[in-house]
C-alpha positions as semicolon CSV with decimal commas, in nm:
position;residue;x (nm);y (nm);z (nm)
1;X;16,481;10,722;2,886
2;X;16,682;10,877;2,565
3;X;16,652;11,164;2,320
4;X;16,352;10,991;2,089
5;X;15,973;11,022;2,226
6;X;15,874;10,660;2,335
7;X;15,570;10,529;2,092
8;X;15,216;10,577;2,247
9;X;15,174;10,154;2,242
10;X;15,501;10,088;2,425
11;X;15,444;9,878;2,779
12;X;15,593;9,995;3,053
13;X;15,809;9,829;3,277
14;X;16,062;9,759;3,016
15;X;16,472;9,804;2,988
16;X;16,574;10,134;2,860
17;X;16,780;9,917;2,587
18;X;16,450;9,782;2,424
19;X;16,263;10,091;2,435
20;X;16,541;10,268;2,249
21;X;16,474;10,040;1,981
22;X;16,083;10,092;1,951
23;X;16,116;10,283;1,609
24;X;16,320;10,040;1,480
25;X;16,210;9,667;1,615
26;X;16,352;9,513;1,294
27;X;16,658;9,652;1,358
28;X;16,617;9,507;1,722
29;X;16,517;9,136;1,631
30;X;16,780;9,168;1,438
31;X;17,068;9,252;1,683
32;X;16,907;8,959;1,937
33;X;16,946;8,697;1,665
34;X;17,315;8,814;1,590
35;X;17,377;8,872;1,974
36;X;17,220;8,510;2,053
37;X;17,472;8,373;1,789
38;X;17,773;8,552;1,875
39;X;17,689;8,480;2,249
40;X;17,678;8,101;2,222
41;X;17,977;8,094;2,065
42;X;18,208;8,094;2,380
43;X;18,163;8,053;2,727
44;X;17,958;8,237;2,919
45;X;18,203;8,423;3,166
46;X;18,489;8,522;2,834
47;X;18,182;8,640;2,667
48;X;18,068;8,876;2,935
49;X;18,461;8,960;2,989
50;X;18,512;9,023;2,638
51;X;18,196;9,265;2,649
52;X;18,265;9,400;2,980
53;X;18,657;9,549;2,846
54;X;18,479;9,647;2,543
55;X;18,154;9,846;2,705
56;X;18,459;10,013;2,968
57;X;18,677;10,140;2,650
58;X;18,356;10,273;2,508
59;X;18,256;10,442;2,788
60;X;17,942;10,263;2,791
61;X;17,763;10,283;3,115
62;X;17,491;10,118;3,021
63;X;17,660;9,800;2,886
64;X;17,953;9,796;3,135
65;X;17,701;9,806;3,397
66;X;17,473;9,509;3,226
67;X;17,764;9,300;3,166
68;X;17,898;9,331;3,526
69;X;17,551;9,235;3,679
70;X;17,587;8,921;3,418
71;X;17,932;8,865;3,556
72;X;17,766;8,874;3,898
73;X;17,539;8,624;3,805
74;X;17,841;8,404;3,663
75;X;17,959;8,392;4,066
76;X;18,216;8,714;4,060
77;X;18,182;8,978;4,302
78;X;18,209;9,360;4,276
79;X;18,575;9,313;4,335
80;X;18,660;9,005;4,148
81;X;18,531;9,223;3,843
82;X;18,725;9,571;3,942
83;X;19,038;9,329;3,971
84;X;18,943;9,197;3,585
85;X;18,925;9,564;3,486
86;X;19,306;9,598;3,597
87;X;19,287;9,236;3,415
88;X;19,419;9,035;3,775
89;X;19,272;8,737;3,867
90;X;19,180;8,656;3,521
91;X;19,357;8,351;3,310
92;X;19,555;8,438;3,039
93;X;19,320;8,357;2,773
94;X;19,082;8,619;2,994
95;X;19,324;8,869;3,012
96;X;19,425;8,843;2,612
97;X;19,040;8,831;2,562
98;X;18,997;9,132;2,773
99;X;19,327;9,315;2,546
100;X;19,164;9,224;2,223
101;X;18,851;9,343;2,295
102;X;18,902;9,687;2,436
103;X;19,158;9,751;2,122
104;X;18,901;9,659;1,909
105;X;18,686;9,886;2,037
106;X;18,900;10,136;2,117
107;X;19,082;10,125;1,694
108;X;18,986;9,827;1,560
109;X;19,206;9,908;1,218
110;X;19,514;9,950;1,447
111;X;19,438;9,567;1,587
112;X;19,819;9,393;1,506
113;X;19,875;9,039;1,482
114;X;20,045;9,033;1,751
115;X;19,740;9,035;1,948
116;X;19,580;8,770;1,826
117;X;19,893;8,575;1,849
118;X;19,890;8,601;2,203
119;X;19,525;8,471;2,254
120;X;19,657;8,161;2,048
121;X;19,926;8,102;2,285
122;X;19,690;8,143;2,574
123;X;19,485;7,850;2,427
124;X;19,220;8,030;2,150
125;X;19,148;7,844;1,841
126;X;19,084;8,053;1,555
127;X;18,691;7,975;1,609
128;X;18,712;8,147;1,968
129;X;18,947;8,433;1,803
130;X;18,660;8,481;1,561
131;X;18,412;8,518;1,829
132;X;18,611;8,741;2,029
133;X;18,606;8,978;1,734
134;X;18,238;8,979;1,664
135;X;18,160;9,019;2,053
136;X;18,355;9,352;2,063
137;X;18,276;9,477;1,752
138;X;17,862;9,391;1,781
139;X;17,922;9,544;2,123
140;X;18,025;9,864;1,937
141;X;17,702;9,864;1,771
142;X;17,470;9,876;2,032
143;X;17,652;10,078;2,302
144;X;17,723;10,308;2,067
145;X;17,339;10,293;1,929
146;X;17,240;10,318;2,270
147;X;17,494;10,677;2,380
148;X;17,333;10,834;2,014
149;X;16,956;10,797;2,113
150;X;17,082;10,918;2,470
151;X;16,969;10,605;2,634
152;X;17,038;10,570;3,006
153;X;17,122;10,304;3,297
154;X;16,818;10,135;3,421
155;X;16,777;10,298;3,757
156;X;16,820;9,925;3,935
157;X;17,184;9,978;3,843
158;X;17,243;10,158;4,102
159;X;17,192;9,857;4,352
160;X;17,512;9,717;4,205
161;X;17,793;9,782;4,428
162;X;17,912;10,127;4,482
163;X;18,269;10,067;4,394
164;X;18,172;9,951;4,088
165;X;17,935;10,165;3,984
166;X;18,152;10,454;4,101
167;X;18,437;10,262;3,848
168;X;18,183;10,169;3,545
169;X;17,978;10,485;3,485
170;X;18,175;10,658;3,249
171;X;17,922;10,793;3,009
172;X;17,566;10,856;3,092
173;X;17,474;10,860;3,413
174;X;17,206;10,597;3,574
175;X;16,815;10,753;3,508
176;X;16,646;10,836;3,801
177;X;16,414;10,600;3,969
C-alpha cells in the first residue's frame, strides 16, 4: 500500500489514498473539506480535466488514473480522454483549462498572464480562473503526498482500458491484486 505501516485499527477494504492518510486523519478531513469546496466550484467534467492535466504533468498515477475513471463516469471513453491529453476534442475553455493546469503544476511561479488571458477569452470569469488555480495546485498536494508515502494504484485500475492505463501510469505502478 505505501512506505508507512498501516495502523492495527484500520478496516480493510479501503482506497490506498485514505489509508495513506491513517496517521494523519486531521490532515485528511481536512483536504476533503478543501477538495469538496474547490470541487463545487466548477463543473464537474473542467474539474476532472483540470485535475486530470495536472495528475499527468505530475506523473501521478494514482490521480491520473482516479480522475480518468471520474471522466468515465462523466460519459467519455478511454479515447475521448487520450484525445483530451493531446487536448482534441476539448472546447477551448477545456483546452486553456487543461494548459493552465499542467503549468501550474509543472512551475507554478513561471505561470504568465498570458495564460490566464486566454482562459478569459475562452469564456472564464475570474471566479472559474480562481478555481482552476486551486484545483491544480490542491492537486499538487495530494499526488504529491500520495508519491512521498509511496502510495500505489488501487489494483481495480487496471480494469480501465489498456490504452489508457498504458498512457497514464507514469509514476508508481498499479499494486497487485
Amino acid at each position: 500500500m505505501s512506505f508507512l505501516h498501516d495502523r492495527p485499527d484500520a478496516p480493510d477494504g479501503r482506497p490506498n489514498y485514505e489509508r495513506a492518510f491513517d496517521w494523519q486523519p486531521g490532515i485528511y478531513a481536512g483536504w476533503q473539506t478543501l477538495s469538496a469546496a474547490v470541487r463545487a466550484s466548477l463543473p464537474p467534467r473542467l474539474y476532472e480535466l483540470a485535475t486530470l492535466a495536472a495528475a499527468v504533468e505530475l506523473r501521478s498515477s494514482y490521480c491520473a488514473l482516479a480522475h480518468s475513471r471520474q471522466l468515465i463516469g462523466l460519459g467519455m471513453d478511454g479515447d475521448a480522454i487520450l484525445a483530451a491529453l493531446r487536448r482534441e476534442g476539448l472546447s477551448p475553455l477545456e483546452a486553456a483549462a487543461m494548459d493552465y493546469a499542467s503549468a501550474i503544476a509543472r512551475d507554478a511561479a513561471s505561470v504568465e498572464p498570458e495564460a490566464v488571458e486566454r482562459l478569459r477569452d475562452a469564456g472564464a470569469d475570474e471566479a472559474t480562473v480562481s478555481a482552476l488555480a486551486a484545483t491544480a495546485s490542491l492537486r499538487c498536494f495530494f499526488a504529491k503526498y500520495l508519491d512521498a508515502v509511496g502510495a500505489r494504484p488501487d489494483p481495480d485500475y487496471a480494469d480501465l482500458p489498456p490504452a489508457l492505463t498504458s498512457a497514464l501510469v507514469l509514476g508508481r505502478p498499479i499494486a497487485a491484486g
